[in-house]
PyMOL Python script that loads the backbone (N, CA, C, O; Angstrom):
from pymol import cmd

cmd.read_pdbstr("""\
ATOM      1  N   UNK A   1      -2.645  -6.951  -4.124  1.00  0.00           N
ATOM      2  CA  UNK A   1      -3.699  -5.972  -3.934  1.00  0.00           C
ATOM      3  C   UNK A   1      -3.266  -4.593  -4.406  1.00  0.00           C
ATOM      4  O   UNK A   1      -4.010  -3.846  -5.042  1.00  0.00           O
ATOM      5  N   UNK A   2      -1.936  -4.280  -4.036  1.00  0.00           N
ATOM      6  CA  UNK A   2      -1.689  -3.124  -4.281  1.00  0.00           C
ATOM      7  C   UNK A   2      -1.526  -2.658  -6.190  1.00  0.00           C
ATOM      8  O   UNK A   2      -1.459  -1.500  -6.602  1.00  0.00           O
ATOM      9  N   UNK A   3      -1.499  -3.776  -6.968  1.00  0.00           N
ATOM     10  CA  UNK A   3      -1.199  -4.105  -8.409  1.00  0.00           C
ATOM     11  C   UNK A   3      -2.715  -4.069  -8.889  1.00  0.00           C
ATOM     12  O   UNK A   3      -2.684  -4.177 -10.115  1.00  0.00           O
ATOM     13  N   UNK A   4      -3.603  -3.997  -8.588  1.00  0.00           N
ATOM     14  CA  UNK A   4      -4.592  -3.553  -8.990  1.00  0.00           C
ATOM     15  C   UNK A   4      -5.143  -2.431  -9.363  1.00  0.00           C
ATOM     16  O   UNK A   4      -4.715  -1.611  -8.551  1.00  0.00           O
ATOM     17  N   UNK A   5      -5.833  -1.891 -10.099  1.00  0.00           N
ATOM     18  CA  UNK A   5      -5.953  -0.608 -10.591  1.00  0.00           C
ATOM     19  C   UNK A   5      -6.354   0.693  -9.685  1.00  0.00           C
ATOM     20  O   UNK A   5      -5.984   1.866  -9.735  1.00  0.00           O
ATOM     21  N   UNK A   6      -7.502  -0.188  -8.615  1.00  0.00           N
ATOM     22  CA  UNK A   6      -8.036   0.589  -7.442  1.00  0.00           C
ATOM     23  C   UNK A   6      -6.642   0.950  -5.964  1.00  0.00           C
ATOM     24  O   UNK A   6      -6.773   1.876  -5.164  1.00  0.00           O
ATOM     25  N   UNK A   7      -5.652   0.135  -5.960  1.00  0.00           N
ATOM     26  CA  UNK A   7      -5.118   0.060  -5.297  1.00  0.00           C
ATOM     27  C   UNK A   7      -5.457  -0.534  -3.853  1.00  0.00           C
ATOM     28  O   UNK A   7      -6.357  -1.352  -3.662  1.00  0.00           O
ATOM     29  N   UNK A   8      -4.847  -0.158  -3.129  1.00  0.00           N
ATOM     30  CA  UNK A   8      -5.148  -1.132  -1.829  1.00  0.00           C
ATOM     31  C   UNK A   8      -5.096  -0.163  -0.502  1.00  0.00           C
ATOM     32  O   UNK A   8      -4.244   0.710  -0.331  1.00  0.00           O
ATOM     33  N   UNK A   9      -6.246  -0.502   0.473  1.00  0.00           N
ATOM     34  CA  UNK A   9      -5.784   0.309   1.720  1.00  0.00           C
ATOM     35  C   UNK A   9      -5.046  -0.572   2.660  1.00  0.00           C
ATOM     36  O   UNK A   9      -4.829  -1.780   2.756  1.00  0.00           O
ATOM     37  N   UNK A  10      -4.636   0.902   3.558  1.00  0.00           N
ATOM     38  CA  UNK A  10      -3.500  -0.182   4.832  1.00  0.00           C
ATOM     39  C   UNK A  10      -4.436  -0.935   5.439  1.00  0.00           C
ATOM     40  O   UNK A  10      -4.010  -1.998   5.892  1.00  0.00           O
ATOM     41  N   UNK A  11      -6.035  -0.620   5.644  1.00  0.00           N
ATOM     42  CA  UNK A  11      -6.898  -1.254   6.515  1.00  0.00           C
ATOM     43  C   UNK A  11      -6.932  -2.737   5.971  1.00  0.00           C
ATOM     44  O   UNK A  11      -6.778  -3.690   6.734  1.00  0.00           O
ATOM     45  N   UNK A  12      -7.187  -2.916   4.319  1.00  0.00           N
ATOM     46  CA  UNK A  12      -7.513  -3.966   3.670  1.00  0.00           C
ATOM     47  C   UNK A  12      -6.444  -4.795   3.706  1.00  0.00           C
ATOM     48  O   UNK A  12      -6.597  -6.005   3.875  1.00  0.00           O
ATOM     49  N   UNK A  13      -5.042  -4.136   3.524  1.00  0.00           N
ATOM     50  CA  UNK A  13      -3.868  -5.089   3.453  1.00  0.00           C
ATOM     51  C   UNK A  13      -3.335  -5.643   4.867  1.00  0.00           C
ATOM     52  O   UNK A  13      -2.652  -6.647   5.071  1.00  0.00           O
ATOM     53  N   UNK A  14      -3.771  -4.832   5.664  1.00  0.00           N
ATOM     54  CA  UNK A  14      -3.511  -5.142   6.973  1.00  0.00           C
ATOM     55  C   UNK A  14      -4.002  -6.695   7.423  1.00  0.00           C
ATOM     56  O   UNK A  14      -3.355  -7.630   7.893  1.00  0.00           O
ATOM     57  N   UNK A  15      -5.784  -6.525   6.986  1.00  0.00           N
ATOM     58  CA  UNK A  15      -6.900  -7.650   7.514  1.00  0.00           C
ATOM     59  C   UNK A  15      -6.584  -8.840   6.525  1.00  0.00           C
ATOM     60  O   UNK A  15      -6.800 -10.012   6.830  1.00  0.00           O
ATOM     61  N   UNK A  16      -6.010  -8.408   5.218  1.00  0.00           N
ATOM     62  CA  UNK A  16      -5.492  -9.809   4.166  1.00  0.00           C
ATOM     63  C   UNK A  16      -4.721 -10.389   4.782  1.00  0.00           C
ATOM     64  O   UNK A  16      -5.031 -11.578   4.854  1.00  0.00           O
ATOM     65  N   UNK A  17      -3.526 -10.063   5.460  1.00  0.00           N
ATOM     66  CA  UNK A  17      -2.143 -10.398   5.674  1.00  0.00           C
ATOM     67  C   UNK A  17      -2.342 -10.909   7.227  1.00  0.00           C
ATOM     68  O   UNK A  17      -1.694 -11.822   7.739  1.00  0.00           O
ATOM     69  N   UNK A  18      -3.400 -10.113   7.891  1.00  0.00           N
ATOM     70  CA  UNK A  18      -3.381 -10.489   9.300  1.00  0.00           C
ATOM     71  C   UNK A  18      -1.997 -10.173  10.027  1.00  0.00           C
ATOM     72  O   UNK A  18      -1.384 -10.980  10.726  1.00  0.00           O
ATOM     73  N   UNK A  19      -1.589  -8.801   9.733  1.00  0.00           N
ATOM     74  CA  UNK A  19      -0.627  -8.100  10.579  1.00  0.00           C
ATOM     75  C   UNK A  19      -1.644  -6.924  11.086  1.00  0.00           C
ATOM     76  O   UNK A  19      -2.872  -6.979  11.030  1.00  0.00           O
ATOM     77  N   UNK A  20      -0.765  -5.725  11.653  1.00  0.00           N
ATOM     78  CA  UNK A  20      -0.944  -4.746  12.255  1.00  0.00           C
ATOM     79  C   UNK A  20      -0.293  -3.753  11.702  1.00  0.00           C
ATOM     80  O   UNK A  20       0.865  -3.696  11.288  1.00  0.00           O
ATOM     81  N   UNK A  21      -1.374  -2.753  11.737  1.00  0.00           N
ATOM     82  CA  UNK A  21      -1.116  -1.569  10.564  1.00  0.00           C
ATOM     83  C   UNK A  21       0.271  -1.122  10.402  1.00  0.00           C
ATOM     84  O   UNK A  21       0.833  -0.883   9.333  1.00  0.00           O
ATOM     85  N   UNK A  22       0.807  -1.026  11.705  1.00  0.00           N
ATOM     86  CA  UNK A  22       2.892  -0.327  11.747  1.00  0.00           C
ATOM     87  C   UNK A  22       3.217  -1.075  10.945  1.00  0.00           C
ATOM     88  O   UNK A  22       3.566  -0.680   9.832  1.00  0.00           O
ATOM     89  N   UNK A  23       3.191  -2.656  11.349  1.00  0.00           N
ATOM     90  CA  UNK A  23       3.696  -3.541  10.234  1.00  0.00           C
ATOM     91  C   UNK A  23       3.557  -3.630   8.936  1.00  0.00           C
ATOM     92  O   UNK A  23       4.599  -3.851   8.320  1.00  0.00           O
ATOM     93  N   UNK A  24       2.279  -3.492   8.132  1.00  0.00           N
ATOM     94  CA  UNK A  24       2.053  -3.046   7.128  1.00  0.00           C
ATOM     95  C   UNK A  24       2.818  -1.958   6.312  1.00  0.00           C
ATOM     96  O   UNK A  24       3.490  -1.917   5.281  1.00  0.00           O
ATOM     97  N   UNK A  25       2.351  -1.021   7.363  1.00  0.00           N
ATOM     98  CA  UNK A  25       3.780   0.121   6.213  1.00  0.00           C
ATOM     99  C   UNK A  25       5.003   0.092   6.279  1.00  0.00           C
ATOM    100  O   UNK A  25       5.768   0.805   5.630  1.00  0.00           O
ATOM    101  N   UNK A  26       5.365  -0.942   7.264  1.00  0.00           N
ATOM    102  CA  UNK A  26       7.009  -0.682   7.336  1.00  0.00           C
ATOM    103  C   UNK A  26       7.183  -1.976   5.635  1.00  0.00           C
ATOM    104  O   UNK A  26       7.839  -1.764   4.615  1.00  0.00           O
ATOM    105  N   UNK A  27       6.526  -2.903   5.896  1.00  0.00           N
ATOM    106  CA  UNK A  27       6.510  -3.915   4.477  1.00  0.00           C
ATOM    107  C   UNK A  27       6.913  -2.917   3.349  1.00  0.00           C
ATOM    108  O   UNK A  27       8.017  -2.817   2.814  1.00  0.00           O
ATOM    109  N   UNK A  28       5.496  -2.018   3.039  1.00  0.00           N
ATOM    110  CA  UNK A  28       5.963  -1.201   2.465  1.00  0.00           C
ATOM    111  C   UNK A  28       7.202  -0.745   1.972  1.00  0.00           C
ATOM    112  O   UNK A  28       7.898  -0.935   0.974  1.00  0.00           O
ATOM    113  N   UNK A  29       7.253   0.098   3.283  1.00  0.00           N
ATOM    114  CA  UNK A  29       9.155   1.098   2.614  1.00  0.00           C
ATOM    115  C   UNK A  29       9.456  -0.428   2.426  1.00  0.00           C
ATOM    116  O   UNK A  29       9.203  -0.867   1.304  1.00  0.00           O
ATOM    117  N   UNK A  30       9.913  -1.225   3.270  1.00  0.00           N
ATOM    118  CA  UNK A  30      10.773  -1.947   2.563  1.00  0.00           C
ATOM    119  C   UNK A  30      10.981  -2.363   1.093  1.00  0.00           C
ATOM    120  O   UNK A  30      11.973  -2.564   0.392  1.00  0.00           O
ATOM    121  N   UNK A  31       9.511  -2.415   0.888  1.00  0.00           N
ATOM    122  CA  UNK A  31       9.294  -2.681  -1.142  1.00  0.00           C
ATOM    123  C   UNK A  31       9.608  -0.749  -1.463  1.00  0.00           C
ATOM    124  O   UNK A  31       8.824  -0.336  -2.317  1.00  0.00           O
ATOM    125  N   UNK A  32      10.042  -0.253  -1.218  1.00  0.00           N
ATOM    126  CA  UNK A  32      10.226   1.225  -1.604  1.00  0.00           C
ATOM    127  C   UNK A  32      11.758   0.629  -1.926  1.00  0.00           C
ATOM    128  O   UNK A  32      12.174   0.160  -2.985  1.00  0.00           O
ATOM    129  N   UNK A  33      12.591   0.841  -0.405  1.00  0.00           N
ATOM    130  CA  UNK A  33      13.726   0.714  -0.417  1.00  0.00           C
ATOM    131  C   UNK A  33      14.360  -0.407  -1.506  1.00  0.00           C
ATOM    132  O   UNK A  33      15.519  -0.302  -1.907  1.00  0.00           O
ATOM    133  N   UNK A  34      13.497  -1.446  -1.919  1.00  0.00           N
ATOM    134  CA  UNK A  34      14.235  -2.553  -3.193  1.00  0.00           C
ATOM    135  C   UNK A  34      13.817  -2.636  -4.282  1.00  0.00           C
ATOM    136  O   UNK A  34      13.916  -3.598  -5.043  1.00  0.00           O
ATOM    137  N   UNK A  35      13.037  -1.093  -4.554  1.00  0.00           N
ATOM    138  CA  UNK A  35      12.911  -0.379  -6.267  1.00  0.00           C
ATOM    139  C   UNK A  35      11.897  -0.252  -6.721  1.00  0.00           C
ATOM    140  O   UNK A  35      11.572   0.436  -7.689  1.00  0.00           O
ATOM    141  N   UNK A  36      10.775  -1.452  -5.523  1.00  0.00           N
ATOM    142  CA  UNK A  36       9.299  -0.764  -6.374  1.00  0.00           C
ATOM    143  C   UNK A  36       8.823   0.549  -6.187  1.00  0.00           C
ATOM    144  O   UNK A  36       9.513   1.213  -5.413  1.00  0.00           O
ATOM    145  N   UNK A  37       7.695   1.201  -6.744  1.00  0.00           N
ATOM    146  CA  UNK A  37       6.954   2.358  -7.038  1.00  0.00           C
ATOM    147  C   UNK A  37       5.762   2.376  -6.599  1.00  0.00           C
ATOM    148  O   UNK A  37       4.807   2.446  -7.373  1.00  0.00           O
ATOM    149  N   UNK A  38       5.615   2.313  -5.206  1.00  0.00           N
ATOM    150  CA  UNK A  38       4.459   2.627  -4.374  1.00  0.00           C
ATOM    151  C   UNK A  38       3.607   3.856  -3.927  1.00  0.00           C
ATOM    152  O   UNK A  38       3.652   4.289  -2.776  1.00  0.00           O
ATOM    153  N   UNK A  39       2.960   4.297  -4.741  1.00  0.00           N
ATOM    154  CA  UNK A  39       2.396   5.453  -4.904  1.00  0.00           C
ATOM    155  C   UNK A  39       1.568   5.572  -3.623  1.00  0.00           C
ATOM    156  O   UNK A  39       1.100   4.445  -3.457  1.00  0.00           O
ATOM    157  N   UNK A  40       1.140   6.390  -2.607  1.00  0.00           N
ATOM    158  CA  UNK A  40       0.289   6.696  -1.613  1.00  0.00           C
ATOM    159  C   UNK A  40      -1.013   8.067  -1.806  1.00  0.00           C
ATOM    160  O   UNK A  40      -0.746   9.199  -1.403  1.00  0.00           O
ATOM    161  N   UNK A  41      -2.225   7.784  -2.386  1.00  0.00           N
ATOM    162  CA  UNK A  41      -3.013   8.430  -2.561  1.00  0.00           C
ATOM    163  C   UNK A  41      -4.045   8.722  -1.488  1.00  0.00           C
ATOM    164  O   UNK A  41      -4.483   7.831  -0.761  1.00  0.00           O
ATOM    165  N   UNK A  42      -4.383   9.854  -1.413  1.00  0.00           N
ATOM    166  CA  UNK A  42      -5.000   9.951   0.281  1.00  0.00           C
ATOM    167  C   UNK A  42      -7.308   9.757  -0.542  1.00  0.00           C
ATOM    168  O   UNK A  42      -7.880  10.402  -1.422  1.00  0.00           O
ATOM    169  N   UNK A  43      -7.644   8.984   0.064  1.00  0.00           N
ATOM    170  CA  UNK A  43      -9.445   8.811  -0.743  1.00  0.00           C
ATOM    171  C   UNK A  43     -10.159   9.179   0.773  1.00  0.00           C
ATOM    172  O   UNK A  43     -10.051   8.754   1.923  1.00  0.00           O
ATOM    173  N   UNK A  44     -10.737   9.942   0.260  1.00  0.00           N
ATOM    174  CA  UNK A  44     -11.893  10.388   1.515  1.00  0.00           C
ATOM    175  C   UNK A  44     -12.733   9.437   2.422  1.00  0.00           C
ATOM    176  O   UNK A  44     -12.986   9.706   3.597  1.00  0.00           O
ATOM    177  N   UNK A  45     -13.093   8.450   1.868  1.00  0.00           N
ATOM    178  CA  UNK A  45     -13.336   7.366   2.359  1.00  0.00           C
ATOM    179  C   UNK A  45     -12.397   6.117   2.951  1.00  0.00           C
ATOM    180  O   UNK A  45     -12.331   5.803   4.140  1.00  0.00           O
ATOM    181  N   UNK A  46     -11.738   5.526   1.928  1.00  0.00           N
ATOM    182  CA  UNK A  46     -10.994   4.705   2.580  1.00  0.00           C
ATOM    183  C   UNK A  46      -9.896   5.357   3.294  1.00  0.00           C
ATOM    184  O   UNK A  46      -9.643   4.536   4.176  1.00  0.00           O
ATOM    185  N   UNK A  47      -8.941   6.525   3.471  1.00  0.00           N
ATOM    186  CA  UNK A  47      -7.904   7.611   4.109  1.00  0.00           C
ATOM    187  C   UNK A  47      -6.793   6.716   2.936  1.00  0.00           C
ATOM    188  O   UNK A  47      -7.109   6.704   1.746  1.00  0.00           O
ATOM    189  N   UNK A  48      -5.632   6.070   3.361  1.00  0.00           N
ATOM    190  CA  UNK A  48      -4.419   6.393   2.202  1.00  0.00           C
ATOM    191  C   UNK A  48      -4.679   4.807   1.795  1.00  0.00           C
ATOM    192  O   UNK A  48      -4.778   3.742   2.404  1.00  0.00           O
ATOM    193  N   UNK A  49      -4.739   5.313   0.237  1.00  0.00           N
ATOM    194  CA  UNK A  49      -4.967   4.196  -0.751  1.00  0.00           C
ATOM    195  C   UNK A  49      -3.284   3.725  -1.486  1.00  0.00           C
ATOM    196  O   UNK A  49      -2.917   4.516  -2.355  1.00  0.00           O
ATOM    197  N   UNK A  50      -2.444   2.713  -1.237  1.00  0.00           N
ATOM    198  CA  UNK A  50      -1.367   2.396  -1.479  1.00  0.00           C
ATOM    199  C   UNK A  50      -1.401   1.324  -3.371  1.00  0.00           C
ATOM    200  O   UNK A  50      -1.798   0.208  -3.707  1.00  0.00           O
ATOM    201  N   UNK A  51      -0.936   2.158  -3.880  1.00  0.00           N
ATOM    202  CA  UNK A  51      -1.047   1.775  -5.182  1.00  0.00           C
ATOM    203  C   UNK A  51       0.578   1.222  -5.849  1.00  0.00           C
ATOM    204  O   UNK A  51       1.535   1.965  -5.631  1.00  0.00           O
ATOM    205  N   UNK A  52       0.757   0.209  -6.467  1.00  0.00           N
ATOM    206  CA  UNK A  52       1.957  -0.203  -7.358  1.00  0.00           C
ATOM    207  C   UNK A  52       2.511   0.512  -8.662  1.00  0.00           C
ATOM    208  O   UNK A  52       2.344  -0.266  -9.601  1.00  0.00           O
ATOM    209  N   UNK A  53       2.916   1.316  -8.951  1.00  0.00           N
ATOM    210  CA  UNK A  53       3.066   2.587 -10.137  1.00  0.00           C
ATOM    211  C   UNK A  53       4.426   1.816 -11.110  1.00  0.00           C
ATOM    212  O   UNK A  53       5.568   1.440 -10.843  1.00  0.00           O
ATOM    213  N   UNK A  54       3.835   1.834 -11.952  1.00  0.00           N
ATOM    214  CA  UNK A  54       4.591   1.304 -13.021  1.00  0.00           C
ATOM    215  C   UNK A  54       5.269   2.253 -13.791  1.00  0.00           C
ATOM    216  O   UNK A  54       5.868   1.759 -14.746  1.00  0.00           O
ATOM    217  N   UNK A  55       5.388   3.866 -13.629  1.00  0.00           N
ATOM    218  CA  UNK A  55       5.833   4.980 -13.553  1.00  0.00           C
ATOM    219  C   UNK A  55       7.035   5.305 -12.957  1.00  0.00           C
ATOM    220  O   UNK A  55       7.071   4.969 -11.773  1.00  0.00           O
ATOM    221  N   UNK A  56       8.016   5.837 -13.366  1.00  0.00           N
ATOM    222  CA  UNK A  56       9.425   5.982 -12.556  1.00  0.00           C
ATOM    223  C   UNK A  56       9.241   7.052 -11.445  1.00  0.00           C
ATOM    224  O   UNK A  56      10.178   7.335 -10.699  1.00  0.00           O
TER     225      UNK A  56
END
""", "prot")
cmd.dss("prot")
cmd.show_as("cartoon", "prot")
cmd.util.cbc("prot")
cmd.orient("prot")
């Protein structure tokens, strides 16, 4: 989800995965901490949109 162009919210990745939002972002850092490029964009509507950045 997050490899998509729109990116992904914590709400959406949360309800895919069927965890709980803490859990969700800690997934996250963890994909931070082992080199991917997880961009966090804040959208007025959905609040923080978590995107995959193929950008250093």
């Amino acid at each position: 989800m997050v490899s998509n162009d729109g990116g992904a919210s914590l709400k959406g990745l949360a309800e895919m995965a069927e965890w709980l939002p803490h859990t969700t972002r800690a997934i996250l850092t963890g994909l931070r901490k082992r080199g991917f490029l997880i961009k966090r964009v804040r959208d007025d509507k959905l609040g923080a949109v978590y995107r995959l950045s193929l950008e250093p």
